[in-house]
C-alpha positions as CSV (number, residue, x, y, z in Angstrom):
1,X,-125.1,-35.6,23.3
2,X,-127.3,-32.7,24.2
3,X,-129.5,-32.5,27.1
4,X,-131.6,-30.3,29.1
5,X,-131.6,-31.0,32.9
6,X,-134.5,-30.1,35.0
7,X,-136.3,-31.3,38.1
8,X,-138.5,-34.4,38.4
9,X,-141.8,-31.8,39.1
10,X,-141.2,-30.7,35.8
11,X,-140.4,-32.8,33.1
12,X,-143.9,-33.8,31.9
13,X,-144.3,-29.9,31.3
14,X,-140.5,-29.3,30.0
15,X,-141.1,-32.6,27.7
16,X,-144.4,-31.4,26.7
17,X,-142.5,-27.8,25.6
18,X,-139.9,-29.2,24.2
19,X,-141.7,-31.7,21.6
20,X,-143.9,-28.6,20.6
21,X,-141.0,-27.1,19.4
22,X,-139.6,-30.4,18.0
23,X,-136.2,-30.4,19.6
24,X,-136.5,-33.7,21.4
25,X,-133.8,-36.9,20.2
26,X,-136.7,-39.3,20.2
27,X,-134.2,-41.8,19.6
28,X,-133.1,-41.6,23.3
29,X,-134.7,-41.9,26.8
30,X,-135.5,-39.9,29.3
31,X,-133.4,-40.5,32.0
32,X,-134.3,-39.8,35.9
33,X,-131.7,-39.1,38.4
34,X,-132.4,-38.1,41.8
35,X,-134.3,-34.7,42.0
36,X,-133.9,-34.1,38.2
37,X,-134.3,-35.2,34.6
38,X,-132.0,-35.4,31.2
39,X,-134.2,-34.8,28.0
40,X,-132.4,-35.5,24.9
41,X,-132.1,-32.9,22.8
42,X,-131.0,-32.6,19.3
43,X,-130.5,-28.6,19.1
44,X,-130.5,-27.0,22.0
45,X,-134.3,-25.0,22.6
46,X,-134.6,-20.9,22.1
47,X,-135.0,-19.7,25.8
48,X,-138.2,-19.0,25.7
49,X,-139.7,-22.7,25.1
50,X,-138.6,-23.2,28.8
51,X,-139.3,-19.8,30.3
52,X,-140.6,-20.5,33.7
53,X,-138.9,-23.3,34.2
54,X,-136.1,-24.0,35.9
55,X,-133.2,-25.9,33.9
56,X,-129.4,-26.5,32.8
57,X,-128.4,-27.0,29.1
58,X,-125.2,-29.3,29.0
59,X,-124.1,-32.3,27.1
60,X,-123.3,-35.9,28.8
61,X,-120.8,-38.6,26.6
62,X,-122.9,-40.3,23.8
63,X,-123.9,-43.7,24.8
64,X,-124.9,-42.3,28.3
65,X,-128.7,-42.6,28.0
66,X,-130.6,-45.7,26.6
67,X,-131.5,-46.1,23.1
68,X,-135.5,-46.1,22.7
69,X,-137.4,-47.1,19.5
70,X,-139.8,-44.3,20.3
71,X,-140.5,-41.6,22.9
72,X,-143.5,-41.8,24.8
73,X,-144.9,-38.8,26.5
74,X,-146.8,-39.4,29.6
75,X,-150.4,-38.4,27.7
76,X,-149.3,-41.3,25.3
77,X,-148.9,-43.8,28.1
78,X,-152.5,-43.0,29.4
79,X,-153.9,-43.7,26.3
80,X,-152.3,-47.0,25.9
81,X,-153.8,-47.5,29.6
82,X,-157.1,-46.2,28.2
83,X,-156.9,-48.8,25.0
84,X,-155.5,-51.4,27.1
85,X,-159.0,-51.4,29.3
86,X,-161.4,-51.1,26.5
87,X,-162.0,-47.9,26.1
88,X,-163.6,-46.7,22.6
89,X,-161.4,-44.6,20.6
90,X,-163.7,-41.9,20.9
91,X,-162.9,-42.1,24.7
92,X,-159.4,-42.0,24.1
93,X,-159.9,-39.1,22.3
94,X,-161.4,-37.2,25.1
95,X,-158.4,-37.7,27.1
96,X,-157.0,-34.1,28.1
97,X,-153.6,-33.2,26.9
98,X,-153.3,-30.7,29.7
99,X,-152.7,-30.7,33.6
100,X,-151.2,-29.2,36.6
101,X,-148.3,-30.7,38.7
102,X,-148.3,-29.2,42.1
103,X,-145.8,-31.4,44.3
104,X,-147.5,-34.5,45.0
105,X,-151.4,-33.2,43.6
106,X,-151.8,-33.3,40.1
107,X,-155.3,-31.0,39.0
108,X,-156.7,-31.8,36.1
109,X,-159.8,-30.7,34.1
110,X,-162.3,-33.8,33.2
111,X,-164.1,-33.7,29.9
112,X,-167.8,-33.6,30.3
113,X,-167.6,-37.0,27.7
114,X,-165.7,-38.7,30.3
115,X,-167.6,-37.6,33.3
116,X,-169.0,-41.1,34.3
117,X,-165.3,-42.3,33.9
118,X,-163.2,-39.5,35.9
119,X,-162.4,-41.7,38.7
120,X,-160.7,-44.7,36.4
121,X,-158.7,-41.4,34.6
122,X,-157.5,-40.0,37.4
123,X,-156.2,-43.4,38.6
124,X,-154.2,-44.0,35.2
125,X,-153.0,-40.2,35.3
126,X,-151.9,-40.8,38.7
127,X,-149.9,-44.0,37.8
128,X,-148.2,-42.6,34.9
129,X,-147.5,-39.3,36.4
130,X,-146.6,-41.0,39.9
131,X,-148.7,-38.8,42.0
132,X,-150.4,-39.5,45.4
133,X,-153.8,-37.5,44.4
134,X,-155.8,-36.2,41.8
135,X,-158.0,-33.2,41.5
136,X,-160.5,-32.5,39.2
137,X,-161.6,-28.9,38.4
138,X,-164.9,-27.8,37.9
139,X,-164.4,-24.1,37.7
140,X,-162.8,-21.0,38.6
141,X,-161.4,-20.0,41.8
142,X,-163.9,-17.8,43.9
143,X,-164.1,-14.8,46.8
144,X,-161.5,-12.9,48.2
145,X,-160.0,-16.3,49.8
146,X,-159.5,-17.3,46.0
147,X,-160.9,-20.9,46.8
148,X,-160.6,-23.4,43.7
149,X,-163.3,-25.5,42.9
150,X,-161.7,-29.3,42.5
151,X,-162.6,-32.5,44.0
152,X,-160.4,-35.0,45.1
153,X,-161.1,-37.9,42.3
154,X,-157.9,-39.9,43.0
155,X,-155.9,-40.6,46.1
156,X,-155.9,-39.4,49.7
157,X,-154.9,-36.3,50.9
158,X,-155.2,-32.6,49.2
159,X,-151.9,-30.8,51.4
160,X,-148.9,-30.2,48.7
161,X,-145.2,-29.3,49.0
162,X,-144.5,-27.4,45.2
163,X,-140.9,-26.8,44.8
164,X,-139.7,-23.8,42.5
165,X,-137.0,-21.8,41.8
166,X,-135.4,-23.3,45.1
167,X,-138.4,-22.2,47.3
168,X,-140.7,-24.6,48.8
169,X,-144.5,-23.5,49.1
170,X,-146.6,-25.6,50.8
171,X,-150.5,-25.3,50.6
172,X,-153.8,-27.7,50.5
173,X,-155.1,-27.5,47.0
174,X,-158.5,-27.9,47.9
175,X,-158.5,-24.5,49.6
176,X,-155.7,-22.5,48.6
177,X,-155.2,-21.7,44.5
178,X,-151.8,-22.0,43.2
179,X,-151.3,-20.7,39.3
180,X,-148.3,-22.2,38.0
181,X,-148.8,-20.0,35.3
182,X,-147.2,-17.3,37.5
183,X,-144.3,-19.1,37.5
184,X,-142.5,-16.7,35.4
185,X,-143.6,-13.2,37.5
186,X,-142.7,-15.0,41.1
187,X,-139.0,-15.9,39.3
188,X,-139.1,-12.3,38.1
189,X,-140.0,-10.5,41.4
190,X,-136.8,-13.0,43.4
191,X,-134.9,-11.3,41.0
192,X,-136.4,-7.9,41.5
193,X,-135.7,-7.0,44.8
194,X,-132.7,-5.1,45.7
195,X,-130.7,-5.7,48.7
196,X,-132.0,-3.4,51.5
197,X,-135.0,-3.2,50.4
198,X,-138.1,-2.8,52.5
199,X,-141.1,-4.3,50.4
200,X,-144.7,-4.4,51.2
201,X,-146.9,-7.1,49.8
202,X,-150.6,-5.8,50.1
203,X,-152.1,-9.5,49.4
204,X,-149.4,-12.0,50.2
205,X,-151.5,-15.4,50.1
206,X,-149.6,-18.1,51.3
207,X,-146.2,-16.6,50.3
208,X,-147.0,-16.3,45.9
209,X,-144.3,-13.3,45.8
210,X,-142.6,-12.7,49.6
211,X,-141.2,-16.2,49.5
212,X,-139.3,-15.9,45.7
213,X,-138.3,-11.9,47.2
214,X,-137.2,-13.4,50.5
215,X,-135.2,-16.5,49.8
216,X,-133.9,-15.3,46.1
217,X,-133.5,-11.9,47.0
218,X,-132.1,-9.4,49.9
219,X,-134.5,-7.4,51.0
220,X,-134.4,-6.2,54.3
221,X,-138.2,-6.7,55.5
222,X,-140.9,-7.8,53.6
223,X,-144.4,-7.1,55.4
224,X,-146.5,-9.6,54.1
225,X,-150.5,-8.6,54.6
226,X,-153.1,-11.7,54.1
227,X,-156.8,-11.6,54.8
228,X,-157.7,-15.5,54.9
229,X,-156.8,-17.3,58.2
230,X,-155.7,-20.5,56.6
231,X,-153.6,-18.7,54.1
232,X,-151.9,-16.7,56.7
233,X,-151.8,-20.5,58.5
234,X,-149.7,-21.7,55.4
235,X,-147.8,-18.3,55.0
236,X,-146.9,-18.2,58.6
237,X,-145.1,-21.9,58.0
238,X,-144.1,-21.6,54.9
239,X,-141.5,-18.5,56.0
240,X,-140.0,-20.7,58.6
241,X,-139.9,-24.1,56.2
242,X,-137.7,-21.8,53.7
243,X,-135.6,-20.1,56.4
244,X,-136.2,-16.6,56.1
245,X,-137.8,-16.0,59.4
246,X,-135.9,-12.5,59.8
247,X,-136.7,-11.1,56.8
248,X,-140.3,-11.9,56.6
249,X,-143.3,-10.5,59.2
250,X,-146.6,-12.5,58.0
251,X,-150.0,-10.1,58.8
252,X,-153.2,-11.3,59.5
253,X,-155.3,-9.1,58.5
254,X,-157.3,-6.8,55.8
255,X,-154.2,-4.9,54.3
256,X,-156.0,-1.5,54.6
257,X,-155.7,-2.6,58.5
258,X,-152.3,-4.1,58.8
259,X,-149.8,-2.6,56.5
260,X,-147.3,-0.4,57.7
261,X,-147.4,3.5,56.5
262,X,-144.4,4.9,55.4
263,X,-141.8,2.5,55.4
264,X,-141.7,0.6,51.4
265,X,-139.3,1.2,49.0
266,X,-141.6,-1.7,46.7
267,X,-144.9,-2.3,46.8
268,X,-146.4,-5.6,45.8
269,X,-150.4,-5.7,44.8
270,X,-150.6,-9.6,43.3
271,X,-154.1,-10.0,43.5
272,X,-156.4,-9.6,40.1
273,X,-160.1,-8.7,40.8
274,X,-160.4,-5.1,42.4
275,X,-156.7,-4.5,43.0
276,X,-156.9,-0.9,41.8
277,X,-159.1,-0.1,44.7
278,X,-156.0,-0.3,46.8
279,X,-153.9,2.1,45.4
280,X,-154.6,4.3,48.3
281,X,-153.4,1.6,50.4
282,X,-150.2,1.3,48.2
283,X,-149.5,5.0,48.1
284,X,-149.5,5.5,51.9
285,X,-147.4,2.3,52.2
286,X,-144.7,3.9,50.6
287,X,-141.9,5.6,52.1
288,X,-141.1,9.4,52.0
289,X,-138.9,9.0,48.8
290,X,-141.2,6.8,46.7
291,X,-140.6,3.8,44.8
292,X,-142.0,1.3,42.9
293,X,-145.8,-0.5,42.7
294,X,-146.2,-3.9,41.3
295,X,-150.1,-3.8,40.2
296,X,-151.9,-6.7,38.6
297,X,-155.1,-7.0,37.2
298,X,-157.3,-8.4,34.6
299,X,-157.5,-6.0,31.5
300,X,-158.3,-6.0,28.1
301,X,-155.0,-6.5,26.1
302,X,-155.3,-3.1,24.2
303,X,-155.8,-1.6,27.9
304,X,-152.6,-2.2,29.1
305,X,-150.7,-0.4,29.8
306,X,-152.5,2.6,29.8
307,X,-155.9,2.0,32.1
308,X,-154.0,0.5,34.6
309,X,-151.7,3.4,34.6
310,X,-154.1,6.0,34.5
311,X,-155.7,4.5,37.8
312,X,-151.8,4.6,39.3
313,X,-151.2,8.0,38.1
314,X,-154.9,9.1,39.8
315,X,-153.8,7.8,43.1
316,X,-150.5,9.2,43.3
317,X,-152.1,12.8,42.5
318,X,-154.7,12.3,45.4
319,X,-151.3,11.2,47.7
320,X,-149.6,14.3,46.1
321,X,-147.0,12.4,44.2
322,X,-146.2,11.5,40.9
323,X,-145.8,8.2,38.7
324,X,-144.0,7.1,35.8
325,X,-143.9,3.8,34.2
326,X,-141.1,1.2,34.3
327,X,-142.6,-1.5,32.3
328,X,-145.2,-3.6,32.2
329,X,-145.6,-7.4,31.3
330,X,-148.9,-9.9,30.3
331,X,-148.2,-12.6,33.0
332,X,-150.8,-15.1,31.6
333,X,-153.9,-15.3,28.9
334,X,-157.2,-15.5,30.2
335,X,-159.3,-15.0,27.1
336,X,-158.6,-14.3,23.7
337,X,-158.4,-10.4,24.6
338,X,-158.8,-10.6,28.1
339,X,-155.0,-10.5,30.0
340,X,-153.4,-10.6,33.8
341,X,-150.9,-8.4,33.5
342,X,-148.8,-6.3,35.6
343,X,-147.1,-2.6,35.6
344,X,-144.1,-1.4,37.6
345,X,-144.4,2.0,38.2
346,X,-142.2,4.3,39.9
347,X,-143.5,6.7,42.4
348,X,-141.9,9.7,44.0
């Protein structure tokens, strides 16, 4: 029998991929073990249903997992919930089909239909989900902090541990964002590093990019430059709860202030909303051979990659170097034409 292994954070996302792309052995359970999952599968998925996510294909004896007439995903079981207290089936209808699993916190966006009943939703999200809180979102995250806007609906306590890609961040989701749809770039940058490296990253949060680059990686240093006290607070711990104290020096600080001159062989710049007015910043970060930039920013998808690399190829000229791109990627949709996405460009 087929299955697809991944961690208990993530099945209700994996399960939600993998039914999309109607894979699934609905004749069969899914079975928890531990820290991790087996889905049923009848074929095995094309990599990119899962991309993001972290999981093993591999087969277990037939007879191993338990028969089921019919497999329920977790959005089914809150609507049996729903039914099951009288709600209309208009209400049940209203019921989002979409969430966000960070650790113990699960964020969610309420329906304005279902706005006198948010707190009885979040409860039966929270029971089927098994989560100890519940956040609603209201809108998008805000300042140069990069506050959300959520309120606690469900549950006690807002502080998280998320675990991905073998790196533990942990955060309080009332204050700091975390985009899971990133998941993807912060596996790619682990993976990006080379050994020896000396990386700078210009706006580090509470570890989005140096933690992956520290713990999957082996760089030498990575100066990590954050603004906000309470995400330097969480960036700060977050380096000594995944053990790379000796690799990573956390800076408080506005990274036009704090970031060493001269010394990267990689700049990071994972922040979207002005980034390009760093560039100068970037340039003078790196060291007297070059390297590579990592800028994101929002763009218009038939922008990219050319007004983003315009504005690198500007800066380098005023710092009296020259650029070349490496590649470039959309890391996630934020409108019908509107993109985050990211160049590498190489600068010597």
């Amino acid at each position: 029998m087929r299955v697809v292994r991944v961690r208990r954070d993530d099945v209700d996302e994996a399960l939600r991929r993998l039914l999309g792309a109607d894979v699934v052995e609905r004749g069969l359970k899914v079975t928890t073990r531990d820290d991790h999952a087996l889905i049923p599968v009848r074929v095995f998925p094309p990599t990119s249903v899962l991309r993001g996510i972290e999981h093993q294909l591999g087969e277990v004896e037939d007879g191993e997992l338990p028969p089921r007439d019919q497999l329920r995903t977790p959005l089914d079981h809150v609507r049996r919930d729903a039914r099951e207290a009288g709600w209309s089936g208009d209400a049940v209808a209203l019921l989002p089909d979409r969430w966000e699993r960070l650790g113990r916190v699960l964020l969610i966006r309420v329906p304005g239909g279902l706005a006198e009943r948010e707190a009885e939703m979040a409860g039966m999200y929270a029971r089927v989900l098994r989560v100890g809180a519940v956040m609603a979102e209201e809108g998008p995250v805000t300042g140069v902090a990069r506050r959300p806007s959520v309120r606690l609906r469900w549950g006690e306590g807002t502080v998280t541990v998320h675990r991905e890609h073998g790196v533990e961040y942990e955060f309080d989701t009332a204050r700091q964002m975390f985009s899971k749809g990133n998941v993807g770039e912060r596996l790619r940058m682990g993976r990006t590093v080379r050994d020896g490296e000396t990386v700078v990253d210009m706006f580090a949060g509470i570890g989005y990019f140096t933690l992956p680059m520290a713990v999957l990686g082996s760089p030498r240093m990575v100066h990590a430059a954050e603004i906000d006290t309470e995400a330097h607070g969480y960036l700060t711990s977050n380096v000594g709860r995944n053990g790379v104290e000796d690799v990573v020096r956390p800076l408080l600080g506005d990274c036009r202030e704090v970031v060493p001159r001269g010394v990267a062989d990689r700049v990071v710049m994972g922040y979207v909303g002005g980034t390009e007015g760093f560039l100068d910043v970037a340039m003078e970060a790196l060291g007297p051979d070059g390297g590579v930039v990592h800028l994101h920013e929002k763009y218009g998808i038939e922008e990219v990659p050319e007004r983003p690399m315009a504005a690198v190829e500007a800066a380098a000229a005023d710092a009296g170097r020259s650029a070349r791109l490496l590649s470039w990627r959309e890391v996630k949709s934020y409108a019908p034409a509107i993109v985050h996405a990211v160049v590498d460009v190489e600068v010597r």
